[in-house]
BAFI-3210 file (N, C-alpha, C; in Angstrom, 3 decimals, decimal comma, padded with zeros to 6 digits):
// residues 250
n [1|2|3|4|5|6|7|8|9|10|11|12|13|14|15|16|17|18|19|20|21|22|23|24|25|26|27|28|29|30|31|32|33|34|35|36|37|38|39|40|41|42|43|44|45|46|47|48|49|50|51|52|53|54|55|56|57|58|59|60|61|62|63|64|65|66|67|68|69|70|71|72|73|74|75|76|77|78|79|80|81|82|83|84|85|86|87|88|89|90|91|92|93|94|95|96|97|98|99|100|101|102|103|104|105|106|107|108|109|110|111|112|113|114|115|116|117|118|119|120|121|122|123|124|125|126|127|128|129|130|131|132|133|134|135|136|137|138|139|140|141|142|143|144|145|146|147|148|149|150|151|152|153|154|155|156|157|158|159|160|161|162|163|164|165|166|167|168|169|170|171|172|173|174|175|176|177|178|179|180|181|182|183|184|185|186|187|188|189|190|191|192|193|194|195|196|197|198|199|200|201|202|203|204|205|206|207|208|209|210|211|212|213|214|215|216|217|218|219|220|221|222|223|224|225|226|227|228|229|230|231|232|233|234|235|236|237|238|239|240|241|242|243|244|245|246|247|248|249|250]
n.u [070,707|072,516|073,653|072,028|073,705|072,802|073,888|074,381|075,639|076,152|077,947|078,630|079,813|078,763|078,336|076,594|074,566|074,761|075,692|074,016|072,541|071,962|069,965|066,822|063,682|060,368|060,486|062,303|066,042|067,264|069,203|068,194|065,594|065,922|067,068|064,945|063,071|064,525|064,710|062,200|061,389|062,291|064,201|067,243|069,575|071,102|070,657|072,933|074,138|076,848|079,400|081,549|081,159|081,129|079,226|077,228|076,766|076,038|073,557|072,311|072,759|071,106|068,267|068,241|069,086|071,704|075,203|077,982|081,637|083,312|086,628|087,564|088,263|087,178|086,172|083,872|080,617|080,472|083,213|083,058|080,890|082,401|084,193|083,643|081,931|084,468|085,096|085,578|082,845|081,297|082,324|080,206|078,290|077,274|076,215|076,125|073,850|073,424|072,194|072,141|071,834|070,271|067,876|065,146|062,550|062,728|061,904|060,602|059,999|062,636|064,642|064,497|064,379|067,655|068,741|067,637|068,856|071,632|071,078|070,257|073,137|074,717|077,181|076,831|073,421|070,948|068,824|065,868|063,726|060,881|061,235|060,132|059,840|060,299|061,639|064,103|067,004|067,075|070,187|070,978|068,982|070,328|070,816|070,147|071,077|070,215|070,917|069,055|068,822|068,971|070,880|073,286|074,318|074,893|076,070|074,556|074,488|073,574|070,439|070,317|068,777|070,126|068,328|067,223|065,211|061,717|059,540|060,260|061,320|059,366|058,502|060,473|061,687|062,673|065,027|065,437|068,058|068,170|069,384|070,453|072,910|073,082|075,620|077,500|079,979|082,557|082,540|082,093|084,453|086,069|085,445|086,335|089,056|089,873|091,311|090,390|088,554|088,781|085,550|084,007|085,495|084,654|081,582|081,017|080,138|079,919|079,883|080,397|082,693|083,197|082,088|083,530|085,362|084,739|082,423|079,820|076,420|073,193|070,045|067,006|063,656|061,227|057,902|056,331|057,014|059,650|060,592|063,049|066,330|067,818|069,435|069,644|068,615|066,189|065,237|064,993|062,903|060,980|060,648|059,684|057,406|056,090|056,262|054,841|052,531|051,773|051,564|049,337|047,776|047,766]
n.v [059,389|057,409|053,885|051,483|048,924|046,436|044,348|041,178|039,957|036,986|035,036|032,250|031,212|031,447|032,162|032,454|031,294|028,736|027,986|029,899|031,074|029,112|028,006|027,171|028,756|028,323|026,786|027,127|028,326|030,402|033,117|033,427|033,636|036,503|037,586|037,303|038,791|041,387|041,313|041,679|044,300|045,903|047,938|047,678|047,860|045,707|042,594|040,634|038,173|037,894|035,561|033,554|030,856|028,297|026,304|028,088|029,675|027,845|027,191|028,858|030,162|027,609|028,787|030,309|032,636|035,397|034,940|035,770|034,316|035,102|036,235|034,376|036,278|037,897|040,736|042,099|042,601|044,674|044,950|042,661|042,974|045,383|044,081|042,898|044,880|045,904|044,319|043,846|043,953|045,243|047,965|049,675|050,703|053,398|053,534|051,938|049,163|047,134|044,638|042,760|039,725|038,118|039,114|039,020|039,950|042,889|046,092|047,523|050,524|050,927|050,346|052,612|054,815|054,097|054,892|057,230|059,075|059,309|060,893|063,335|064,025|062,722|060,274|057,773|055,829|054,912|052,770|053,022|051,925|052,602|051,263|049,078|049,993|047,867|046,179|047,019|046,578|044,732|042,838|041,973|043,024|046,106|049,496|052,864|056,473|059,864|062,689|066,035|066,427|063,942|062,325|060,091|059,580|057,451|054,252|050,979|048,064|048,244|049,449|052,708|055,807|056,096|056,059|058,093|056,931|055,437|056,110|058,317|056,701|055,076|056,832|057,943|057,859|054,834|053,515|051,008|050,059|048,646|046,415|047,436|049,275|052,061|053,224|055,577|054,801|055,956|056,411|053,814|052,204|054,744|053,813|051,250|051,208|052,617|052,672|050,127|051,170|051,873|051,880|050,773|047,560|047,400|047,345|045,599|046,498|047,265|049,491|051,520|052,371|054,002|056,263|056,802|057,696|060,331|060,130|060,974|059,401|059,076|058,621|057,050|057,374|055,106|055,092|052,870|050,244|047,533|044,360|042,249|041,400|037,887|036,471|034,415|030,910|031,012|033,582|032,869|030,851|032,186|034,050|032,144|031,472|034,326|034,388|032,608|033,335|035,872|034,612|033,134|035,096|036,795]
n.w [117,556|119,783|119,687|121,568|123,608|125,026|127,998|129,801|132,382|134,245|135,927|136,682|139,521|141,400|145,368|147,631|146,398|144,505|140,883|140,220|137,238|136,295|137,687|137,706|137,212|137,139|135,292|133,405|132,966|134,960|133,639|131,425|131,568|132,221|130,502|128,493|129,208|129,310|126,682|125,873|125,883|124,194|123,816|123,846|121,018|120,524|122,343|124,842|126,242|129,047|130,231|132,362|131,735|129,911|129,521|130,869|128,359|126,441|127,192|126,560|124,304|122,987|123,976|122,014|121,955|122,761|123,199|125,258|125,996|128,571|129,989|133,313|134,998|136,421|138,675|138,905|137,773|135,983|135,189|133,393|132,013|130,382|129,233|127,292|126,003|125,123|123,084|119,014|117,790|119,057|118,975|118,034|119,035|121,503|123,943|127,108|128,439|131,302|132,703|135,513|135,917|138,001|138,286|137,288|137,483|136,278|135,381|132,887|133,496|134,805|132,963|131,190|132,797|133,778|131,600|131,052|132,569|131,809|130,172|131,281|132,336|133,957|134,640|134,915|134,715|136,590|138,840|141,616|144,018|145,781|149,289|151,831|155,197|156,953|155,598|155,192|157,042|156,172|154,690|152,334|150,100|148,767|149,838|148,416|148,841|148,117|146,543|145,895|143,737|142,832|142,546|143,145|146,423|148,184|148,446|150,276|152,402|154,718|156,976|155,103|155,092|158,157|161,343|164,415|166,736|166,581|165,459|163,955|162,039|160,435|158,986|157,594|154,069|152,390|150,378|147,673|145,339|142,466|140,207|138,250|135,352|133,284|131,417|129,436|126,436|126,916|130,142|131,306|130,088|131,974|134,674|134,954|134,907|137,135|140,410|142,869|145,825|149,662|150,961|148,624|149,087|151,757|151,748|149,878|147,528|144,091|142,852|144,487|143,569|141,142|142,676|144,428|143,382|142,307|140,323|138,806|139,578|138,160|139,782|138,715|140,248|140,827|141,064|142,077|144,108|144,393|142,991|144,914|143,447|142,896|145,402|147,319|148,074|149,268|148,241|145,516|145,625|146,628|144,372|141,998|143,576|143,010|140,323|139,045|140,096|138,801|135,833|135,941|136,494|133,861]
ca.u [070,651|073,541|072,889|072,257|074,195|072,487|074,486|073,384|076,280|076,317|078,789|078,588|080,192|077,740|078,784|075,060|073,361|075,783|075,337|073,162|072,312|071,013|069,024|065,285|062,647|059,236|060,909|063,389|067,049|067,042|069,214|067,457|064,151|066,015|067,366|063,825|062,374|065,003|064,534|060,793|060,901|062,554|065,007|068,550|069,144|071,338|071,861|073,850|074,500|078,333|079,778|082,714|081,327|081,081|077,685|075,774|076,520|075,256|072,117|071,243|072,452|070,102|067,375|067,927|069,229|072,749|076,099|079,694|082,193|084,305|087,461|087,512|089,148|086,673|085,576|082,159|079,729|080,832|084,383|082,694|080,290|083,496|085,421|082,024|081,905|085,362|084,977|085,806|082,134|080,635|082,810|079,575|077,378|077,974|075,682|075,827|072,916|074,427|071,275|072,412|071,344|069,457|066,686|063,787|061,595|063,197|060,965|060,845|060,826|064,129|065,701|064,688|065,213|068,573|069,210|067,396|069,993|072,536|071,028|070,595|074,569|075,204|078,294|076,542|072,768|071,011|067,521|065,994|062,442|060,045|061,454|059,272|061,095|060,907|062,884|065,770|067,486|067,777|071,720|070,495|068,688|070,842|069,803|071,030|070,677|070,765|070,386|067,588|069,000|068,536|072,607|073,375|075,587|075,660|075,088|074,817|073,624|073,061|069,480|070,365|069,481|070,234|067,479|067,610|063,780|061,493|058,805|060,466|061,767|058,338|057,880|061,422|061,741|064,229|064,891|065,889|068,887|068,128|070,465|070,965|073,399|073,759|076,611|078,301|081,480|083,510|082,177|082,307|085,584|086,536|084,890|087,244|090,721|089,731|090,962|089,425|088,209|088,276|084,441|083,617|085,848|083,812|080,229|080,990|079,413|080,962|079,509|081,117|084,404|082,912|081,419|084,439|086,376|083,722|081,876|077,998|075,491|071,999|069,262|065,777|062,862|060,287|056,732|056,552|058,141|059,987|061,026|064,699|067,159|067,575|070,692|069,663|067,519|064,791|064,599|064,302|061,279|059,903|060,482|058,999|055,838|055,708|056,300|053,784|051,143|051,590|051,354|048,299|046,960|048,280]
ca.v [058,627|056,468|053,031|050,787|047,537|045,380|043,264|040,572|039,365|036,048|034,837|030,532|030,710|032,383|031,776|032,339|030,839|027,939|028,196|030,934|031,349|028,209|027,582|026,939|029,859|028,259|025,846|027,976|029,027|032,171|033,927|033,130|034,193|037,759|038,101|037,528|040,405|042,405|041,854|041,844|045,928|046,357|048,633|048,113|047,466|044,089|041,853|039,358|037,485|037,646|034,558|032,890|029,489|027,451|025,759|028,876|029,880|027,151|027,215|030,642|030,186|027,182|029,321|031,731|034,577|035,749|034,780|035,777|033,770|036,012|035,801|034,074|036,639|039,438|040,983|042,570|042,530|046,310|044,646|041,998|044,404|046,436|043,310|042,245|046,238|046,129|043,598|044,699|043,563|046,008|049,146|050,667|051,316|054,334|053,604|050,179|049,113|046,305|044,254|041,885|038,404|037,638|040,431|038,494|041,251|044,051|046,976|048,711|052,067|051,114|050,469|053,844|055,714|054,302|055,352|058,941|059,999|059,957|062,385|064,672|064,444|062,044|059,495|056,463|055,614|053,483|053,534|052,406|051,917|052,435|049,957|049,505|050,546|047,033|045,548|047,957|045,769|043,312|043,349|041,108|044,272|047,649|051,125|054,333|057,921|060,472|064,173|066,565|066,239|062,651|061,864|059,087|060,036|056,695|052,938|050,404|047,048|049,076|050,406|054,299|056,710|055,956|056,989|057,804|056,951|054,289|057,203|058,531|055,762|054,665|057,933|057,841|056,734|053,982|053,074|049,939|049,508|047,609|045,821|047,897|050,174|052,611|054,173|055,472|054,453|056,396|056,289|052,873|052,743|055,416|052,815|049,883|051,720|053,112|051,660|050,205|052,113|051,020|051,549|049,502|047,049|047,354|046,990|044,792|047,136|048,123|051,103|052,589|052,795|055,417|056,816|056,891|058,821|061,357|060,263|061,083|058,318|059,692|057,535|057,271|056,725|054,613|055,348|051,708|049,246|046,402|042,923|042,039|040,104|036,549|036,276|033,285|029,773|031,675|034,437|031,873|030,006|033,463|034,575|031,141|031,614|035,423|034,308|031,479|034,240|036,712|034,254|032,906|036,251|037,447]
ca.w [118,797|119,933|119,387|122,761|123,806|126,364|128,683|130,927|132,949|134,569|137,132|137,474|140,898|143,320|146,901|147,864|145,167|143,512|139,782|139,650|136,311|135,716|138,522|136,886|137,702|136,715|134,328|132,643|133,444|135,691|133,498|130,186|132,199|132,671|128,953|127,744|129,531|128,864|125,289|125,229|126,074|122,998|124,765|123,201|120,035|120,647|123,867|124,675|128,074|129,280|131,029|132,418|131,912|128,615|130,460|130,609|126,924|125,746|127,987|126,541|122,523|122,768|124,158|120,570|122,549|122,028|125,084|124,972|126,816|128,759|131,232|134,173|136,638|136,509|139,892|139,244|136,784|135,355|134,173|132,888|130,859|129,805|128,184|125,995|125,051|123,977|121,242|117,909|117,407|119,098|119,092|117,219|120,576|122,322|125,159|126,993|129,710|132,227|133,224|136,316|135,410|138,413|138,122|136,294|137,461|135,933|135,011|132,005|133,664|135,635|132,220|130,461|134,285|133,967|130,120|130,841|133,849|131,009|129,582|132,309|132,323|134,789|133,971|134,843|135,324|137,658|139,521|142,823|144,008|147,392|150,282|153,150|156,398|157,982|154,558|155,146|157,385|154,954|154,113|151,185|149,543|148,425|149,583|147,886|149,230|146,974|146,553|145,942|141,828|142,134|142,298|144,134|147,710|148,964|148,738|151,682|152,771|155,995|156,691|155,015|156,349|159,450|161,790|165,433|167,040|165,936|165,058|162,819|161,093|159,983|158,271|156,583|153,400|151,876|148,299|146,863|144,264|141,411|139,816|136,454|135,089|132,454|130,943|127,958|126,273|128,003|131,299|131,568|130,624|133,039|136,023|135,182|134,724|138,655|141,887|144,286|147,251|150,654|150,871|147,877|149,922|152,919|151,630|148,556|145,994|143,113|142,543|145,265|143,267|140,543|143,561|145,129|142,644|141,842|139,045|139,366|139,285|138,546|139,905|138,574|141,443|140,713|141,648|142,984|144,894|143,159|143,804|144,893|142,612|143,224|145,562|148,145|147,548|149,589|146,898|144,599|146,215|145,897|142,893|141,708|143,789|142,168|138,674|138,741|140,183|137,245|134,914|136,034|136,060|132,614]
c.u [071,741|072,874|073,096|072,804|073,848|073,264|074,373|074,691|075,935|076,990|078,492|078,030|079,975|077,688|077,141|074,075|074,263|075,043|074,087|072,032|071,795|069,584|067,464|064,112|061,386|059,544|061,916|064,568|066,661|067,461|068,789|065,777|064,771|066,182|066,090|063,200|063,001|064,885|063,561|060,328|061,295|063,600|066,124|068,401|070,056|071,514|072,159|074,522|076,049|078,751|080,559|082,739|080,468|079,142|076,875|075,730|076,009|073,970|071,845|071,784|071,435|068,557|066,948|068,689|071,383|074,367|077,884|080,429|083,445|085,644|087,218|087,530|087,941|085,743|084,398|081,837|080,338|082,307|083,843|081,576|081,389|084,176|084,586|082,479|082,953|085,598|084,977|084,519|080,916|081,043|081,586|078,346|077,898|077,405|075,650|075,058|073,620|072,705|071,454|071,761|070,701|068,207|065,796|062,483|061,985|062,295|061,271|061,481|062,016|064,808|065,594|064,565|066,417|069,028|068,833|068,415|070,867|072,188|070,858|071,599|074,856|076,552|077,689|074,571|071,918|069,097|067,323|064,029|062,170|060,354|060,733|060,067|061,699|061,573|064,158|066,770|068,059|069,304|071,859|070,325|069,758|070,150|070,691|070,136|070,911|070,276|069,358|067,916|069,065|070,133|072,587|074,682|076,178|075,189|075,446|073,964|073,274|072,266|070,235|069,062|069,367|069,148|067,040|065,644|062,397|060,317|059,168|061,022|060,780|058,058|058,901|061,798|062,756|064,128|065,808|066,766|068,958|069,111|070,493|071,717|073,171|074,505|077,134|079,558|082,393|083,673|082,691|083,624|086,634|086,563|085,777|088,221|090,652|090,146|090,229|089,475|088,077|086,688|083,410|084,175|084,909|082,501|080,138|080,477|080,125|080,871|079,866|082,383|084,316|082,841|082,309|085,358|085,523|083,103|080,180|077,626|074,087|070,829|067,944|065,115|061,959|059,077|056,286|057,523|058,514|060,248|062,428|065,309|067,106|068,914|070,812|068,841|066,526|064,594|064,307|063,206|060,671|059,816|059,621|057,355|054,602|055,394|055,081|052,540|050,930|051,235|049,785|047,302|047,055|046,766]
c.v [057,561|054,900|052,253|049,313|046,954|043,863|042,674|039,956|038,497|035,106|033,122|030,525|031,486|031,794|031,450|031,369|029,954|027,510|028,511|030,945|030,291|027,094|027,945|028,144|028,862|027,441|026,287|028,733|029,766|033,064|034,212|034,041|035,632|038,107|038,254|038,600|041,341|042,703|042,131|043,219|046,704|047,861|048,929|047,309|046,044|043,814|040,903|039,381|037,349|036,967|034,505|031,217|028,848|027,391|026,834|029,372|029,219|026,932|027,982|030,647|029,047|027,483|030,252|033,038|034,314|035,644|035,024|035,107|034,886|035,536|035,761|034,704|037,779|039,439|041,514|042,113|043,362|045,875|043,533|042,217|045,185|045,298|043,146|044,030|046,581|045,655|044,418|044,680|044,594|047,073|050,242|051,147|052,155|054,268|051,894|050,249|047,716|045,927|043,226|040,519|037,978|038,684|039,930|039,455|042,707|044,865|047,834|050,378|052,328|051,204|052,387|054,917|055,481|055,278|056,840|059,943|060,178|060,781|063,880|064,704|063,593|061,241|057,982|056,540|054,515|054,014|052,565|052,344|052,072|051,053|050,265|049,307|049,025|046,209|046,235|047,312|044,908|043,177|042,571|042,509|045,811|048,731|051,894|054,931|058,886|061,719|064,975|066,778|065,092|061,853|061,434|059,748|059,014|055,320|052,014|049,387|047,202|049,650|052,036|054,684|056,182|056,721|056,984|058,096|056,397|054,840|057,216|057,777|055,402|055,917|058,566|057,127|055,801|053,532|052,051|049,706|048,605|047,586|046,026|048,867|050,769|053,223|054,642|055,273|054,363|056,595|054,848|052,354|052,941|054,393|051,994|050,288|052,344|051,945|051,729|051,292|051,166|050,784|050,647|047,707|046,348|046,691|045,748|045,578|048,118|049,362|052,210|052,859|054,096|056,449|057,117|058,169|059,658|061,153|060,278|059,546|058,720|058,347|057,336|056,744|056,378|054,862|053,561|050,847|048,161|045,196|043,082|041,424|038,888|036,365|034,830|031,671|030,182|032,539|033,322|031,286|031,180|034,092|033,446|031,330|033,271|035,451|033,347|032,199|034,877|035,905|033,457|034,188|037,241|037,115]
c.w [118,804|120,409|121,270|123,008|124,928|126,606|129,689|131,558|133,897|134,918|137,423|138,931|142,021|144,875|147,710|147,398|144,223|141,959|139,403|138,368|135,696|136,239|137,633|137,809|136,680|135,441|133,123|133,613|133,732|134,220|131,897|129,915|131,855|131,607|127,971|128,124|129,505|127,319|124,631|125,669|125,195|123,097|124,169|121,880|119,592|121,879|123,510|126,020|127,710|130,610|131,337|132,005|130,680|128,580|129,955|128,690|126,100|125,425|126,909|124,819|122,411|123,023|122,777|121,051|122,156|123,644|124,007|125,991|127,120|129,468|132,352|135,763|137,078|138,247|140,094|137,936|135,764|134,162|133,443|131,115|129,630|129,048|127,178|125,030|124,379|122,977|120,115|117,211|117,706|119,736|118,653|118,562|121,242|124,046|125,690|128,296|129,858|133,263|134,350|135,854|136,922|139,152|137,211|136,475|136,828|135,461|133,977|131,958|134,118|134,549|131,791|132,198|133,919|133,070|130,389|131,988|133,070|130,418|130,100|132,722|133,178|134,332|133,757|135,412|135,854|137,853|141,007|142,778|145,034|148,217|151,358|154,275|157,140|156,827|154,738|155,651|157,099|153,937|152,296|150,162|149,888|148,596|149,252|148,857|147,807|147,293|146,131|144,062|141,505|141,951|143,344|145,427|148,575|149,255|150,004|152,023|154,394|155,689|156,847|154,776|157,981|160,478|163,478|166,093|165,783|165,405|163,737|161,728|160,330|159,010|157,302|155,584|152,537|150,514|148,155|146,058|143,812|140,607|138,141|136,669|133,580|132,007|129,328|128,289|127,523|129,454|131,939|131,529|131,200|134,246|135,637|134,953|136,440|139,564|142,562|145,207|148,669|151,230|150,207|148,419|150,922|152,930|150,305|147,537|145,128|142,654|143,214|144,550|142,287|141,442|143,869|144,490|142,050|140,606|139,299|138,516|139,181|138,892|139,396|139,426|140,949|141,250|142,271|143,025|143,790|144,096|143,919|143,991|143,538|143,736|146,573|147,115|148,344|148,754|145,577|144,994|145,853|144,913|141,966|141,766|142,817|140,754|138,092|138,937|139,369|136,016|134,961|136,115|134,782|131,936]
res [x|x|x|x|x|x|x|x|x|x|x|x|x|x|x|x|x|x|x|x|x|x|x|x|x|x|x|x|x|x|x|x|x|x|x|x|x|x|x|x|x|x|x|x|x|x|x|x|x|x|x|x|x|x|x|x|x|x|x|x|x|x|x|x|x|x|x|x|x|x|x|x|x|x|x|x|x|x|x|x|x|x|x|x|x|x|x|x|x|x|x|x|x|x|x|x|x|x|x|x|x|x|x|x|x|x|x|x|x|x|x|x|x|x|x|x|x|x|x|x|x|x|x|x|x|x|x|x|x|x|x|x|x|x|x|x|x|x|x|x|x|x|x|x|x|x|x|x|x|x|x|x|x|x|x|x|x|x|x|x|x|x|x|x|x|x|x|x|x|x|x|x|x|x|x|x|x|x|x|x|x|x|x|x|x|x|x|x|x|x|x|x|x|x|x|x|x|x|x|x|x|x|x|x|x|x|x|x|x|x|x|x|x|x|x|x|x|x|x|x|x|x|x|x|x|x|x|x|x|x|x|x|x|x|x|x|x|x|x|x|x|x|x|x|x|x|x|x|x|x]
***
């Protein structure tokens, strides 16, 4: 089995959400919150949060957990992922999972969905979950489409599929993109030596650029719905009110 490298990338300078990653969920950094539940599924066999900013590394080696300080210029998450994986530190992982840092809900099964689409050959995998028709709208939340093998055809902060009559819309269903990847080595990679696309362009999502140049994405579907990442200060209020309910019911 090829060993797994979990990476939590974490971005300061969120246009939405100004310094992200250290905004407090329930009395703890967000992305401290997200590295602990990624590491309490016992999932890969090291993580380690990747930054641009001194600040959060500090946050998160004084938490115990493990931060690399990266370069400044990087445009997604994915290259950000790809400079950590090239370290001479951890050339020994063949598989690396790419956990978004503001996903404190993350679900176990989304990680091993993502990790099991590589093995049904995909290049990169991912997953999504049950969206209810009147969330689709929400340019906030990511929907994929995908094919009857589960390969992604098409992401969009536009309600997909598009659906003409308000009938049938209620009875069509939409899926969610959660904010993980998996890939191997070479896959990954492949994705950051690629140009842009004018679609990735268009919608902001980087995943359109694999997409773009034919590289399959397999998706795993969740049997339920999930929460969103944390991209506003209203998802934060709610993720707050969510996190404070589970834990009172734990």
């Amino acid at each position: 089995m090829m060993r797994i490298l979990g990476v939590i990338p974490a971005r300061l300078g969120s246009t939405r959400l100004p310094q992200k990653p250290l905004q407090p969920l329930a009395g703890e950094p967000l992305v401290t919150r997200v590295a602990r539940r990624v590491a309490e599924f016992g999932v890969v066999d090291e993580l380690v949060v990747a930054t641009d900013a001194a600040e959060v590394c500090r946050v998160v080696e004084r938490a115990g957990l493990e931060a690399v300080l990266t370069k400044p210029g990087h445009q997604s998450g994915t290259a950000r992922v790809a400079e950590v994986a090239g370290r001479p530190e951890y050339q020994g992982y063949g598989r690396i999972l790419n956990v978004q840092g503001d996903e404190p809900f993350i679900d176990r099964a989304a990680i091993e969905g993502a990790l099991e689409q590589l093995d049904r050959g995909a290049d990169i995998g991912t997953a999504a979950a049950p969206l209810a028709g009147d969330d689709a709208a929400d340019r906030a939340r990511v929907k994929v489409v995908f094919d009857q093998n589960g390969r992604a055809l098409y992401f969009s902060r536009a309600r997909i599929p598009h659906v003409e009559g308000s009938g049938a819309r209620d009875a069509t269903p939409y899926w969610l993109h959660l904010g993980i990847y998996a890939y191997t080595r070479a896959a990954l990679l492949r994705w950051v030596a690629l140009a842009p696309t004018p679609l990735e362009g268009a919608e902001r999502l980087e995943q359109l650029r694999p997409l773009g140049h034919g590289m399959s994405i397999g998706v795993a579907q969740l049997a339920e719905p999930a929460q969103p990442g944390v991209d506003t200060a209203e998802d934060l209020k709610r993720a707050e009110a969510l996190w404070i309910t589970l834990e009172v019911n734990r």
